[in-house]
TIVOBA-81136 format. One record per residue (C-alpha): x, y, z; residue number from 1. Coordinates in Angstrom, 1 decimal. Layout:
REM TIVOBA-81136
{x->X | y->Y | z->Z | balum->NUM};
...
***
This chain:
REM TIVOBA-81136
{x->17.7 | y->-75.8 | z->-65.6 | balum->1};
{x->18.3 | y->-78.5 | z->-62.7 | balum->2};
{x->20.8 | y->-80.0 | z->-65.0 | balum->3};
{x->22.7 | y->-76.8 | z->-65.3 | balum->4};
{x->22.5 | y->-76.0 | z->-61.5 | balum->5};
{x->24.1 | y->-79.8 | z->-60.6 | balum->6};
{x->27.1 | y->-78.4 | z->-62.5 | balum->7};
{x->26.6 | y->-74.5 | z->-61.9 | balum->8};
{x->29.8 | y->-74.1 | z->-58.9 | balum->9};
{x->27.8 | y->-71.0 | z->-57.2 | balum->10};
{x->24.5 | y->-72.7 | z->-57.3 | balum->11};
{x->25.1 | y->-74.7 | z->-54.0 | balum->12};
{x->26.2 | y->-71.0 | z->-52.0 | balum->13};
{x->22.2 | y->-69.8 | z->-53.1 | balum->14};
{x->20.0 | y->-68.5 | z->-49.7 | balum->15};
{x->16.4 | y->-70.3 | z->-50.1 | balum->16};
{x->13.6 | y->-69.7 | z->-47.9 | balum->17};
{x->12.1 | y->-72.6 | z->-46.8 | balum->18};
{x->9.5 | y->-71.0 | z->-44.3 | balum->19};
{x->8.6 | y->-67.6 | z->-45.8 | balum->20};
{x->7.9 | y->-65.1 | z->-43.6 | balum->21};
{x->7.4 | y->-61.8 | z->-44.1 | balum->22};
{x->6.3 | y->-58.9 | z->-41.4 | balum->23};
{x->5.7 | y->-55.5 | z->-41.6 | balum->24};
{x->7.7 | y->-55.2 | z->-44.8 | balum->25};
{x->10.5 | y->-57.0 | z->-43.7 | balum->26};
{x->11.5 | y->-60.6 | z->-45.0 | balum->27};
{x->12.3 | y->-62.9 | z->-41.8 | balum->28};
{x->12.2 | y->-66.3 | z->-43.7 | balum->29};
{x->13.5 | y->-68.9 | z->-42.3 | balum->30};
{x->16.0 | y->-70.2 | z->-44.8 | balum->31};
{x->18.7 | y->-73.4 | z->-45.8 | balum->32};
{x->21.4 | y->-71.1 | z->-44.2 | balum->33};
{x->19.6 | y->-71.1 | z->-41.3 | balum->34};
{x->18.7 | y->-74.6 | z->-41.1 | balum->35};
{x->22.0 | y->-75.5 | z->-41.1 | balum->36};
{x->22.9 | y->-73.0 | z->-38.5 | balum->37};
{x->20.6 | y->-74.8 | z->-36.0 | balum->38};
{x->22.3 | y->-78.1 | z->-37.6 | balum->39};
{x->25.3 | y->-77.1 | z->-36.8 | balum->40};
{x->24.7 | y->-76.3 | z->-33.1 | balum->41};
{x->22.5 | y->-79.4 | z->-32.5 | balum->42};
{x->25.1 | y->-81.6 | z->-33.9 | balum->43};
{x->27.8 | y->-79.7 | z->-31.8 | balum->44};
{x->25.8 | y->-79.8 | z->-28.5 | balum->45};
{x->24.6 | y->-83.6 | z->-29.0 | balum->46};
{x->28.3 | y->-84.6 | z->-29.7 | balum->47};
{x->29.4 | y->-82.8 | z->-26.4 | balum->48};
{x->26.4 | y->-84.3 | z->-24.4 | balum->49};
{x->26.7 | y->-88.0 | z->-25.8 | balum->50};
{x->30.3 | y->-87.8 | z->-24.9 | balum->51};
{x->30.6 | y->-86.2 | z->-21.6 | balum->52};
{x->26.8 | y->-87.4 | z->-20.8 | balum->53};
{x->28.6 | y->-90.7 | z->-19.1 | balum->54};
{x->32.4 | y->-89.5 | z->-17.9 | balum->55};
{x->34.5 | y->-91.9 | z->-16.8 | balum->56};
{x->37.9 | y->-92.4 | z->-15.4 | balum->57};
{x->39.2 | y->-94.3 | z->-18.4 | balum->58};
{x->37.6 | y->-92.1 | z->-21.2 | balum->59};
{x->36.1 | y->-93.9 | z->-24.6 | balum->60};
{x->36.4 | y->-92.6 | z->-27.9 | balum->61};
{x->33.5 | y->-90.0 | z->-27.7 | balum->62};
{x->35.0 | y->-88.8 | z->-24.6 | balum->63};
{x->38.5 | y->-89.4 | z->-25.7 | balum->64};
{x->37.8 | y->-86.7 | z->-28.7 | balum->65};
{x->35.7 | y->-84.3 | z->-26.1 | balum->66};
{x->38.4 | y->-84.0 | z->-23.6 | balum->67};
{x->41.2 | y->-82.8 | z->-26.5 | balum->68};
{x->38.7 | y->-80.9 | z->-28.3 | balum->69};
{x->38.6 | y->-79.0 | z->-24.8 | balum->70};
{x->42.5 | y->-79.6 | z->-23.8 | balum->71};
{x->43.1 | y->-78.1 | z->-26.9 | balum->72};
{x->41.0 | y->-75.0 | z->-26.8 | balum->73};
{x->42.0 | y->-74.5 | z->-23.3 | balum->74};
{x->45.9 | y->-74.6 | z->-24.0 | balum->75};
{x->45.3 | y->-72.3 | z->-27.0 | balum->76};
{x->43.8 | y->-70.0 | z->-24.7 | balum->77};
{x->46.1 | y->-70.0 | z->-21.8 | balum->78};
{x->49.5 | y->-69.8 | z->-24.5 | balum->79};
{x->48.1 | y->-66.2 | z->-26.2 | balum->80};
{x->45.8 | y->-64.6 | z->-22.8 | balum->81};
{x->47.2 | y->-66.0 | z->-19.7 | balum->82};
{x->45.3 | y->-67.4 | z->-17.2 | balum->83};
{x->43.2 | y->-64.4 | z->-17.4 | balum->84};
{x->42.2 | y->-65.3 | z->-20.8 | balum->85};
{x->40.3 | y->-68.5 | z->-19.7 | balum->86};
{x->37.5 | y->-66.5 | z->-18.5 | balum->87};
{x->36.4 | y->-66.5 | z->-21.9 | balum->88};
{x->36.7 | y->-70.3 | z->-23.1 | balum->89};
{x->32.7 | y->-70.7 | z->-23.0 | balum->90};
{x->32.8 | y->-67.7 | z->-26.1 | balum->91};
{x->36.2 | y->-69.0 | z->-27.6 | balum->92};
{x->35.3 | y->-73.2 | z->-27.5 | balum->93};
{x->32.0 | y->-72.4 | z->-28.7 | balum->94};
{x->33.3 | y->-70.3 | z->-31.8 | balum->95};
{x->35.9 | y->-73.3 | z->-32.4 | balum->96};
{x->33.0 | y->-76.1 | z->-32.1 | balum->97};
{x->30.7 | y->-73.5 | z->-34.5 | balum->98};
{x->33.7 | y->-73.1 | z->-36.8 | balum->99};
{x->35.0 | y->-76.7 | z->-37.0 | balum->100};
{x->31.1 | y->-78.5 | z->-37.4 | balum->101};
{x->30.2 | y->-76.1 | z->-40.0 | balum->102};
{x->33.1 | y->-76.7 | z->-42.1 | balum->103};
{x->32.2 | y->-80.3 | z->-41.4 | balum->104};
{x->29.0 | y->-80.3 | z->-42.5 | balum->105};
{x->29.6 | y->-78.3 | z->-45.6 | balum->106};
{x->31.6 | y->-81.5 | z->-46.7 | balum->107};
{x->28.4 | y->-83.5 | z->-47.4 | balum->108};
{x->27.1 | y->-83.4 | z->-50.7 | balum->109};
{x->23.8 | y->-81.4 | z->-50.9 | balum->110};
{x->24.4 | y->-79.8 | z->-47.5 | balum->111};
{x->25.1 | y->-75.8 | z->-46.9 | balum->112};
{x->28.1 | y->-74.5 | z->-46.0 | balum->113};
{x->27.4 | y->-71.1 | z->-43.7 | balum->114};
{x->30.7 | y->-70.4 | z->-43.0 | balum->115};
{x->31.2 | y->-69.8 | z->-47.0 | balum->116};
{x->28.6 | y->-66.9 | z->-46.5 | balum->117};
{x->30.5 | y->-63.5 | z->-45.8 | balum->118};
{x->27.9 | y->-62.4 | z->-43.8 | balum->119};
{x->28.2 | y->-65.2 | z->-41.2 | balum->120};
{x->31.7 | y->-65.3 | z->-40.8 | balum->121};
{x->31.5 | y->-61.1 | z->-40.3 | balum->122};
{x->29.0 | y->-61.7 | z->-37.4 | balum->123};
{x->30.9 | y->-64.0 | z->-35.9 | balum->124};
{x->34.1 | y->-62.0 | z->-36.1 | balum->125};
{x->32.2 | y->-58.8 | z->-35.1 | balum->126};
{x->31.2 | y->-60.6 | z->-31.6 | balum->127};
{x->34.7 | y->-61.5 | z->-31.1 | balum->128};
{x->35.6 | y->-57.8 | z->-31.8 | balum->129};
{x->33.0 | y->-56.1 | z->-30.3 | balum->130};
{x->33.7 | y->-58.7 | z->-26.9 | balum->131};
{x->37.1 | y->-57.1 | z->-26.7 | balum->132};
{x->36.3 | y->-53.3 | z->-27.1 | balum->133};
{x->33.2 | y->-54.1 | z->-24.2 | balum->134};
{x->36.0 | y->-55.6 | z->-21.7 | balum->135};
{x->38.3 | y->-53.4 | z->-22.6 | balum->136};
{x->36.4 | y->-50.1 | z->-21.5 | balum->137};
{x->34.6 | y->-52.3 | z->-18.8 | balum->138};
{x->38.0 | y->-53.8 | z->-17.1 | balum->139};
{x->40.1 | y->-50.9 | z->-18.0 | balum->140};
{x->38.4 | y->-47.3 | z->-18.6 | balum->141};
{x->39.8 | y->-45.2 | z->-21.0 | balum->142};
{x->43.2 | y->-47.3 | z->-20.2 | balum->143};
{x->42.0 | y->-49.2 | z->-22.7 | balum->144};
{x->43.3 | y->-46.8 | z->-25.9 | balum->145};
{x->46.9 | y->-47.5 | z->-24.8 | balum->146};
{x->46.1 | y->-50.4 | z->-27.2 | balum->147};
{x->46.6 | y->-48.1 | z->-30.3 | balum->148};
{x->49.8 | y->-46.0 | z->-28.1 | balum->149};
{x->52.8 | y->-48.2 | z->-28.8 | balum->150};
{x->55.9 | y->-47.9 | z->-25.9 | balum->151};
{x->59.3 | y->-46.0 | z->-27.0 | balum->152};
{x->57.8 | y->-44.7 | z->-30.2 | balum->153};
{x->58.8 | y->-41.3 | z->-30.7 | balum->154};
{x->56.3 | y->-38.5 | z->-30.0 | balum->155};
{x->56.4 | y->-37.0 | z->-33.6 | balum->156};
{x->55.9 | y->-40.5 | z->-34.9 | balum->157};
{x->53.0 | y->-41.0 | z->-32.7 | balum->158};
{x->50.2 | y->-39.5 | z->-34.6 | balum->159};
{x->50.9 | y->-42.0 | z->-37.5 | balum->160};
{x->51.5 | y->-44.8 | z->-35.2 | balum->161};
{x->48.2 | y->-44.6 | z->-33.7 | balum->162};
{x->46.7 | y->-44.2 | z->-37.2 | balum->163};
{x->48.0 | y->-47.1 | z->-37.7 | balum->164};
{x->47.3 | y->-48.9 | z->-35.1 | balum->165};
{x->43.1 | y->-48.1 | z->-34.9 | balum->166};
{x->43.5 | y->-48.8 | z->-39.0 | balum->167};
{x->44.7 | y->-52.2 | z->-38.0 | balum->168};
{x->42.2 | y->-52.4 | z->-35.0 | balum->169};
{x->39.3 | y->-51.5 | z->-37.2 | balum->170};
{x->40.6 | y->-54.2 | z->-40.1 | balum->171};
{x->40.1 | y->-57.1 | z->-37.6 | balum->172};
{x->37.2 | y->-58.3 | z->-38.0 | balum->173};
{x->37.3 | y->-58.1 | z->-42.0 | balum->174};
{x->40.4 | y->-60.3 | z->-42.4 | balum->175};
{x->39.1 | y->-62.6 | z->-39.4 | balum->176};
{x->35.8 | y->-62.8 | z->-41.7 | balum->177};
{x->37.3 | y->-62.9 | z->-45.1 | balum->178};
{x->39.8 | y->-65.2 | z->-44.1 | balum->179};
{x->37.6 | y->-67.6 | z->-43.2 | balum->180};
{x->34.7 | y->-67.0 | z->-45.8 | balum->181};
{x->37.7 | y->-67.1 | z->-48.7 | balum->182};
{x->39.0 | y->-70.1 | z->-48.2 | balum->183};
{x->35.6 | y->-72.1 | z->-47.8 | balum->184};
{x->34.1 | y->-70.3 | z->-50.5 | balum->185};
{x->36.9 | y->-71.2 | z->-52.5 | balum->186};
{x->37.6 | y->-74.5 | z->-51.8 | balum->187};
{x->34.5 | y->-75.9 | z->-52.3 | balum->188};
{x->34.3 | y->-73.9 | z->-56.7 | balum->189};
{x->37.6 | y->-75.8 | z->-56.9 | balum->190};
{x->36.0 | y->-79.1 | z->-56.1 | balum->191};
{x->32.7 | y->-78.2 | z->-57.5 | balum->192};
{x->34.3 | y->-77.8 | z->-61.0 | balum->193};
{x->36.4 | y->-80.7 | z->-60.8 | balum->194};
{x->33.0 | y->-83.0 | z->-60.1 | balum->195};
{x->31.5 | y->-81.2 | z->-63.2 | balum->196};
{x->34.0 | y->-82.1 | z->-64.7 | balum->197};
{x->33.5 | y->-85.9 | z->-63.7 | balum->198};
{x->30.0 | y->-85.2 | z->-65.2 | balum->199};
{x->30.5 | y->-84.0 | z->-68.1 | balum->200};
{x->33.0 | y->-86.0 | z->-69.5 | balum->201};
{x->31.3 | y->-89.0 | z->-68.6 | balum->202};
{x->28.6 | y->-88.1 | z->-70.9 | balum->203};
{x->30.9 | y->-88.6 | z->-74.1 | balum->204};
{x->31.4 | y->-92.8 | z->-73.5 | balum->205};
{x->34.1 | y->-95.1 | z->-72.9 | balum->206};
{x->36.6 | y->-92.3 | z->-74.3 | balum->207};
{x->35.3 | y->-89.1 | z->-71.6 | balum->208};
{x->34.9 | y->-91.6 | z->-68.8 | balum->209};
{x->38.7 | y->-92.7 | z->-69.4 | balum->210};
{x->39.2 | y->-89.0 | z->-69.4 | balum->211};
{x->37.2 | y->-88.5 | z->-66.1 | balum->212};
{x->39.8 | y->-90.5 | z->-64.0 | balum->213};
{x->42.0 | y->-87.6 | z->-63.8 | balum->214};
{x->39.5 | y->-84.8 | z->-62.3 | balum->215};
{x->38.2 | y->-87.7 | z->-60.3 | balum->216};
{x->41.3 | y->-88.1 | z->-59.0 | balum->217};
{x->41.5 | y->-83.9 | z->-58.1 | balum->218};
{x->37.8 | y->-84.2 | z->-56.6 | balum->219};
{x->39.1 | y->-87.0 | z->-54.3 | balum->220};
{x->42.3 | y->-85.4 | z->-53.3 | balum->221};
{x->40.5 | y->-82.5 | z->-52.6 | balum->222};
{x->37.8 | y->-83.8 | z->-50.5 | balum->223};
{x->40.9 | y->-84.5 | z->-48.3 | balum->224};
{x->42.3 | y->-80.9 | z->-48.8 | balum->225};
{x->39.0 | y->-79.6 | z->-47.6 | balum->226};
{x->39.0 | y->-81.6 | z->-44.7 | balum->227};
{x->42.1 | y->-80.0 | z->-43.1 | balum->228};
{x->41.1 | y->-76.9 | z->-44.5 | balum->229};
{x->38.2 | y->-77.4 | z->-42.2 | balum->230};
{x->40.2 | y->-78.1 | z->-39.3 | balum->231};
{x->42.4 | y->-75.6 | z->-40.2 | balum->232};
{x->40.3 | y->-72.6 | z->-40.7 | balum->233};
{x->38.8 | y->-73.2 | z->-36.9 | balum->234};
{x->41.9 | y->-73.3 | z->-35.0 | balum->235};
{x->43.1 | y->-69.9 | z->-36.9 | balum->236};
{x->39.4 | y->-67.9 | z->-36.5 | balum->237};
{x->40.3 | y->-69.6 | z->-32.7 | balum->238};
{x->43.9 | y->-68.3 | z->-32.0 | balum->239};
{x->43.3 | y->-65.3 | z->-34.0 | balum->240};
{x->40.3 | y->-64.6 | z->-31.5 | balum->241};
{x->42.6 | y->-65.7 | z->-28.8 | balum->242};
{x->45.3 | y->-63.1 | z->-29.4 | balum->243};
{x->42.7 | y->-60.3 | z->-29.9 | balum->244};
{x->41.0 | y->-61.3 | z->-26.4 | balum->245};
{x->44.6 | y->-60.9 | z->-24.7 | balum->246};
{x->44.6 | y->-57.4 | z->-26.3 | balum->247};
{x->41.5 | y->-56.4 | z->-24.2 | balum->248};
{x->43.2 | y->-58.1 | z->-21.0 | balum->249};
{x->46.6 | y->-56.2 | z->-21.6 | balum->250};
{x->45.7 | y->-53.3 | z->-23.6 | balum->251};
{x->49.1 | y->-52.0 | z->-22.7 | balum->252};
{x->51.4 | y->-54.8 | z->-23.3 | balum->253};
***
């Protein structure tokens, strides 16, 4: 059986408890996923301490990587929302630094990957959503709804458009989710297989160890893949939460 789970590709996605608890009927363990939740945002806040801990006017690496980590977050920001929109960089850098030391994380061998969990990535994107419908109604009132009423669109068009348009509203935070679930979920099969591969054929001598070179060769090019995918998959769930944010700023834009 432990043989079979080093080569099984959804073995390493498994939830374990490793506190059980249990109250009232209702399992609140404390499991791997959420290790590696409080992993994830220790790492990410000691990273941002260490490097800001000790500013100074000529900035080292640490702080070097700090500064365009915020630069970056804070250009995204003001391109899609304005300079309204940087009232929410706390919510937006934080989702980025989640995002991005997640991915990171996932990369070691033997360590989780939450953001390859659906359920995750739908919390996350249901904040972001439910953050814009809460400032909408609070900033603008009912105002708000001229999100889903499009300008110049003709009146007997306008109950389809608006069908439309809360459809689409309502889809967000299941393609931000799935986007970002999807591609970690299936980047790390692809280069789960490959390393069985690896395994497997080195079992069979001199002959499957000359035949392991090629899907050793995939697992390493892959590694790389999945470290821009990383990088990659933060700044869209970013810039994607961005352009929604701008929606509840100008609801009728």
């Amino acid at each position: 059986m432990a043989a079979a789970d080093k080569v099984d590709p959804i073995h390493q996605f498994q939830i374990h408890p490793i506190v059980p608890i249990h109250i009232g009927g209702y399992d609140l363990s404390f499991t791997n996923s959420a290790l590696f939740m409080v992993v994830t945002i220790a790492v990410a806040s000691a990273f941002l301490y260490m490097s800001t801990a000790s500013r100074s006017l000529i900035p080292g690496r640490l702080q070097s990587v700090s500064e365009m980590a915020y630069e970056f977050v804070g250009n995204m920001l003001r391109d899609a929302a304005g300079k309204q929109g940087m009232q929410f960089f706390p919510l937006v850098f934080s989702l980025f630094m989640f995002v991005l030391v997640a991915n990171l994380i996932g990369l070691f061998p033997y360590f989780f990957t939450i953001t390859s969990h659906i359920i995750v990535t739908f919390t996350l994107a249901a904040l972001v959503i439910g953050t814009v419908i809460v400032y909408g109604f609070a900033k603008h009132g009912l105002g708000f709804l001229k999100l889903f009423v499009p300008h110049g669109v003709p009146g007997y068009l306008m109950p389809l458009v608006v069908a439309i348009e809360v459809i689409s509203f309502v889809s967000r935070p299941v393609s931000l989710s799935v986007r970002l679930f999807a591609n970690m979920l299936a980047g790390h099969i692809t280069l789960k297989v490959f390393s069985g591969f690896v395994v497997t054929l080195s079992a069979f001598g001199a002959v499957g160890i000359a035949g392991s070179v090629l899907p050793l060769a995939m697992a390493v090019a892959l590694t790389a893949l999945e470290l821009l995918v990383a990088f990659l998959q933060a700044y869209v769930f970013a810039v994607l939460t961005c352009m929604y944010l701008n929606d509840a700023l100008h609801p009728s834009h």
